[in-house]
C-alpha positions as CSV (number, residue, x, y, z in Angstrom):
1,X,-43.9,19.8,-14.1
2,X,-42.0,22.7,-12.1
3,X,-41.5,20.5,-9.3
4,X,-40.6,17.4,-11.5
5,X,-37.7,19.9,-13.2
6,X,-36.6,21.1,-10.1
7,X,-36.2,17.6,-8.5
8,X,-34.3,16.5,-12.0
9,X,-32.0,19.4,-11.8
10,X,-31.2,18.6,-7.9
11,X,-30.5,15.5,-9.4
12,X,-27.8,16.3,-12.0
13,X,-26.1,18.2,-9.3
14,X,-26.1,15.5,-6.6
15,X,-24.8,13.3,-9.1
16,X,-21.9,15.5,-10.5
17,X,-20.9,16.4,-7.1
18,X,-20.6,12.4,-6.5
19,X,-18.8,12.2,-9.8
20,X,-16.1,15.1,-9.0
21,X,-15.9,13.3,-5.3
22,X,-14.9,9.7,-6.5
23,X,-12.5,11.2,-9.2
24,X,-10.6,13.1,-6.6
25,X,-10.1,9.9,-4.6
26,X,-9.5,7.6,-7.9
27,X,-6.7,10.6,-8.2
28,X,-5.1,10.6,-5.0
29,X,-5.0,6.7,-5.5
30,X,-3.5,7.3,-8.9
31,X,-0.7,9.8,-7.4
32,X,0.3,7.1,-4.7
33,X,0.6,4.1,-6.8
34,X,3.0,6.5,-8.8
35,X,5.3,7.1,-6.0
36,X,5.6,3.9,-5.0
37,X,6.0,2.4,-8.6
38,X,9.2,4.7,-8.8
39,X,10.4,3.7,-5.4
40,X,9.8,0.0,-6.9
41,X,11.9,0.2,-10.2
42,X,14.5,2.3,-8.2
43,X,15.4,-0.8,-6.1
44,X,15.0,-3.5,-8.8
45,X,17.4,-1.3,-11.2
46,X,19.5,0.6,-9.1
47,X,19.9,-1.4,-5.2
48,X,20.6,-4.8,-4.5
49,X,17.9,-5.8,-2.9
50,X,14.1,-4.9,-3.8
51,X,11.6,-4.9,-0.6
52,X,8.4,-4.9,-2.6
53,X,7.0,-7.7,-3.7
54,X,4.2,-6.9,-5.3
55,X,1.5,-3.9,-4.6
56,X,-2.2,-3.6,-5.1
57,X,-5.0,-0.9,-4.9
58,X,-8.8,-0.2,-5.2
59,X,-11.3,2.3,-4.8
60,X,-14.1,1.1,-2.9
61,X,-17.7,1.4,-5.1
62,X,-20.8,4.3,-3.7
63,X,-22.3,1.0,-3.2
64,X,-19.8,-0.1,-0.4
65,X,-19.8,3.5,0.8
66,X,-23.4,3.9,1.4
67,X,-23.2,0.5,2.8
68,X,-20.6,2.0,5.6
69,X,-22.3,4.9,6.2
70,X,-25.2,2.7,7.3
71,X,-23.0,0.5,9.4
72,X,-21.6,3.5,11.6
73,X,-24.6,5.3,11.6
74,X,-23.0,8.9,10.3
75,X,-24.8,11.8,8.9
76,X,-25.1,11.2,4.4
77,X,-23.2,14.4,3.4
78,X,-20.0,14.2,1.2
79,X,-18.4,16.0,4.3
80,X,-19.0,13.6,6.7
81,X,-18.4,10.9,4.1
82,X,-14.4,12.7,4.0
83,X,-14.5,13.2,7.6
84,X,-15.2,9.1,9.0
85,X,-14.6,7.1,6.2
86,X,-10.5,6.8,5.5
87,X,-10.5,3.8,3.1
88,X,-12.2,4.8,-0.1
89,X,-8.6,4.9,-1.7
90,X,-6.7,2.3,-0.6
91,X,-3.3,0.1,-1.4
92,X,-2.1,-3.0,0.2
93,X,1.6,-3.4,-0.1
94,X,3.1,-7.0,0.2
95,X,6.9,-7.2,1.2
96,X,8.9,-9.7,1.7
97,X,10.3,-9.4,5.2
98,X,8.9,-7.8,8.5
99,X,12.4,-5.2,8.4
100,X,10.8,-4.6,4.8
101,X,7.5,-3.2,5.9
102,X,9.5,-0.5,8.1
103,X,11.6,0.1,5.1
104,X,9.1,1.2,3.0
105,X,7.2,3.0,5.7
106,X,10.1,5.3,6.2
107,X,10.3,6.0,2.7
108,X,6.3,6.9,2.7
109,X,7.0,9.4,5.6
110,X,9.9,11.2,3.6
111,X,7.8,12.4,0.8
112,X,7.6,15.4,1.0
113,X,3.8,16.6,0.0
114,X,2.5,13.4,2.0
115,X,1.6,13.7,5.3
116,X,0.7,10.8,7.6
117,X,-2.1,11.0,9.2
118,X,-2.5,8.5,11.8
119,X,-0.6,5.1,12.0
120,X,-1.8,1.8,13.4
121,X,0.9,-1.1,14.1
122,X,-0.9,-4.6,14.0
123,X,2.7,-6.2,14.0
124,X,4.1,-5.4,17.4
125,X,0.5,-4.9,18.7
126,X,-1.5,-8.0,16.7
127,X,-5.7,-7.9,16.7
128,X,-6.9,-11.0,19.0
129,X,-7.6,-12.5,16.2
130,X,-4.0,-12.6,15.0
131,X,-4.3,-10.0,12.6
132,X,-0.6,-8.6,11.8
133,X,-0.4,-5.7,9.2
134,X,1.4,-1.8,9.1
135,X,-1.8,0.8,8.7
136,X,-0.9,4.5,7.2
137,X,-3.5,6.7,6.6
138,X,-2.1,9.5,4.1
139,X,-3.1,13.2,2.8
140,X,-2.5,13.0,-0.5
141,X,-2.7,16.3,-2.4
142,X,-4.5,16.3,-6.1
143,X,-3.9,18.9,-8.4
144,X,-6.7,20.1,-10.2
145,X,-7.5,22.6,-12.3
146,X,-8.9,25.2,-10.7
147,X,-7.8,24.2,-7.4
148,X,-6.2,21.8,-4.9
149,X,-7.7,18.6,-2.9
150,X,-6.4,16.9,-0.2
151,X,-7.0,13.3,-0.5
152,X,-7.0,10.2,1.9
153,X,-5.2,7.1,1.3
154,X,-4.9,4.2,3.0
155,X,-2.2,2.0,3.1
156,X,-1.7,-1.6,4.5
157,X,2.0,-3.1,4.3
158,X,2.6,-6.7,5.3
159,X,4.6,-9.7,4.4
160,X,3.2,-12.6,1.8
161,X,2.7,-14.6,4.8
162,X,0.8,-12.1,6.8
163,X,-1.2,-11.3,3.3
164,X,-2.2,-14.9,3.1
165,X,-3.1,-15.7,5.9
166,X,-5.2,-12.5,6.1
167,X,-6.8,-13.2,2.8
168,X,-7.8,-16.7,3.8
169,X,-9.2,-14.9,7.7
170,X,-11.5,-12.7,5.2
171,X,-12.9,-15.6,3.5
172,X,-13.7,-16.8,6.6
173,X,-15.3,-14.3,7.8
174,X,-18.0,-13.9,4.9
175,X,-18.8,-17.5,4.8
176,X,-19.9,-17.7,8.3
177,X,-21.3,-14.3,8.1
178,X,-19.1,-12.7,10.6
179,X,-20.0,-15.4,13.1
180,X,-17.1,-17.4,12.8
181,X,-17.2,-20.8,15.3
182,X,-14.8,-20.7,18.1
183,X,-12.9,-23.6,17.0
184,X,-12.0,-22.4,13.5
185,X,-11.3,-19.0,15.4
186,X,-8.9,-20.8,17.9
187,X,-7.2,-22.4,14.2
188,X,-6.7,-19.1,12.8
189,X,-5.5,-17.8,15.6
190,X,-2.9,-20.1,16.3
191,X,-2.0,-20.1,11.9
192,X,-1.3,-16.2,12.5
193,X,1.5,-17.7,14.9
194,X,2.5,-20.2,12.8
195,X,2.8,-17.3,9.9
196,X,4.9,-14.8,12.3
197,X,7.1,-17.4,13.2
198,X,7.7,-18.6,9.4
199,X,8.4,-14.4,8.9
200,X,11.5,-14.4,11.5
201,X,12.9,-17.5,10.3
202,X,13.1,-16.3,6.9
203,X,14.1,-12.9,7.3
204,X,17.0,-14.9,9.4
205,X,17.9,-16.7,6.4
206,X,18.1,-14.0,4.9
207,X,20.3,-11.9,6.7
208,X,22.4,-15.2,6.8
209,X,22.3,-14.8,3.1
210,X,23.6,-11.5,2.6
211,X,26.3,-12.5,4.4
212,X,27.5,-15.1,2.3
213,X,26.8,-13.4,-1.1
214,X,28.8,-9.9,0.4
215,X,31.6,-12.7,1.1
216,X,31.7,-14.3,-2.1
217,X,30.4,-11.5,-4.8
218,X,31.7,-12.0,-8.4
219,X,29.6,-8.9,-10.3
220,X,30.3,-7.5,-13.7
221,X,30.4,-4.4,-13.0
222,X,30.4,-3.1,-16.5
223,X,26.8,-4.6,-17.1
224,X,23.8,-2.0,-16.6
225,X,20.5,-3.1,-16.7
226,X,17.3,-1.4,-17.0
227,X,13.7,-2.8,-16.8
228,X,15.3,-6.2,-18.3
229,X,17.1,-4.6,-20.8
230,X,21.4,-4.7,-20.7
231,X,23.6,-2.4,-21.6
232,X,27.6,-3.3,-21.8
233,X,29.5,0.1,-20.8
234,X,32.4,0.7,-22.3
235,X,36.2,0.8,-20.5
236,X,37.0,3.6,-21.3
237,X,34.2,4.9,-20.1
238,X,34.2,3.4,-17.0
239,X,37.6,4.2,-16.7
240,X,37.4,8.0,-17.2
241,X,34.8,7.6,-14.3
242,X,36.9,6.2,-11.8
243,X,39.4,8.9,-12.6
244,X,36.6,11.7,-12.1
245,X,36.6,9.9,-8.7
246,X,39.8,9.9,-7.6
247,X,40.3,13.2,-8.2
């Protein structure tokens, strides 16, 4: 029976320590997805032009873990888990044009209490395969309360066309069981050209587009708008403003 109690106990503590480990990461995912939320509503409410389309996260489950520990063969300790596994926490985010994805990367490297870790660029240098995407792996520091964690993040920004066409190679992938025929491979590969091209001639169209609306803008300037609701300021408010101004 002293045996079976010890063994139980051993087991309470394994688990808590798995408990507290998740939580820090389901944290540090929680503290990114609030930076970049307020970087989101900044440019829909405040700039002209919003690069984010739309942004997603997960945590993967002790089930995947394990799963990846098996796969690269490392020692099962939560510090080697922390040490070779840098997707537990991640975010995908999904822009709208390839100058976009830079954008926002910059952004990511002038917070402050983030530090980039490591960065791997799939656009300029694409995976045989095709694969096109921004990689950032972040420290991301969790505030507890009786101490502080540092936390990895992983971050992949890409356009819709690069997300689609990399949602659709993933698919792939598990239906053929990683063993994908050369012929469908060839298909994809040349679809991840296709997708690229589509990116430049859009973002061309866009640039073109900017150029006609800076050309031909006819904004009410009194109007302020915040998360969809309007707001009419007042003239001689906005007038006492442009004095403050000049002055």
């Amino acid at each position: 029976m002293e045996i079976e109690a010890s063994k139980l106990q051993q087991l309470k503590l394994i688990r808590k320590e798995m408990t507290r480990f998740m939580m820090n990461y389901k944290f540090g995912l929680d503290e990114m997805n609030t930076k970049l939320k307020i970087l989101q509503e900044e440019f829909q409410n405040i700039h002209e032009y919003n690069p984010i389309e739309h942004i997603n996260s997960r945590l993967k489950s002790p089930e995947s873990i394990l799963n990846k520990v098996y796969r690269k063969n490392i020692p099962f300790s939560i510090e080697s888990i922390k040490e070779n596994i840098h997707d537990i926490a991640g975010i995908r985010i999904v822009c709208s044009f390839v100058s976009d994805i830079y954008m926002v990367s910059n952004m990511i490297h002038q917070q402050e209490d983030v530090t980039v870790i490591s960065t791997k660029d799939y656009i300029k240098n694409p995976k045989p395969n095709g694969y096109r995407s921004l990689h950032l792996i972040l420290s991301i520091p969790v505030f507890l309360s009786d101490r502080t964690e540092s936390v990895l993040v992983e971050i992949q920004i890409r356009t819709v066309a690069m997300d689609f066409w990399a949602s659709l190679e993933h698919k792939i992938y598990y239906k053929y069981n990683k063993d994908i025929p050369k012929s469908i491979l060839n298909e994809l590969t040349n679809a991840a050209e296709v997708a690229t091209d589509l990116d430049y001639r859009m973002e061309k169209l866009h640039n073109e587009m900017k150029i006609v609306k800076g050309a031909n803008t006819n904004e009410d300037l009194s109007l302020l708008q915040i998360n969809n609701e309007k707001f009419h300021l007042p003239s001689v408010f906005l007038e006492s403003l442009l004095k403050d101004e000049q002055q």
